[in-house]
N, C-alpha and C positions, 0 to 999 in steps of 0.2 A: 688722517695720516696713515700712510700703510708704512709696516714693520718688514722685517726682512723674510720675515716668514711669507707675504703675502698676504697676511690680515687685512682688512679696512678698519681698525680699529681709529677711533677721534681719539681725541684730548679729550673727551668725554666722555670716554669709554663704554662705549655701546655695543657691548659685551651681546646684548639680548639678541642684536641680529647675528651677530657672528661666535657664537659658540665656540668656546676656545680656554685654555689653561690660561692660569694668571699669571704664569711666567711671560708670556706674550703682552699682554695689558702692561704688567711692568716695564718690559722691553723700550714699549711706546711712550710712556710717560718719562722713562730714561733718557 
C-alpha cells in the first residue's frame, strides 16, 4: 500500500526497505 507521502509502505510494514518515521507506518495502517 503506498501512503500519501509516497511511501511503499505494506500492511506489513517493511519499514527495513523504506526507512521512514512511524508517523507514516501509522498513517498506513490507519
Amino acid at each position: 500500500a503506498h501512503n500519501e507521502n509516497g511511501y511503499g509502505y505494506s500492511a506489513e510494514i517493511d519499514f527495513t526497505t523504506k526507512p521512514g518515521p512511524p508517523t507514516n507506518l501509522t498513517a498506513v495502517l490507519l
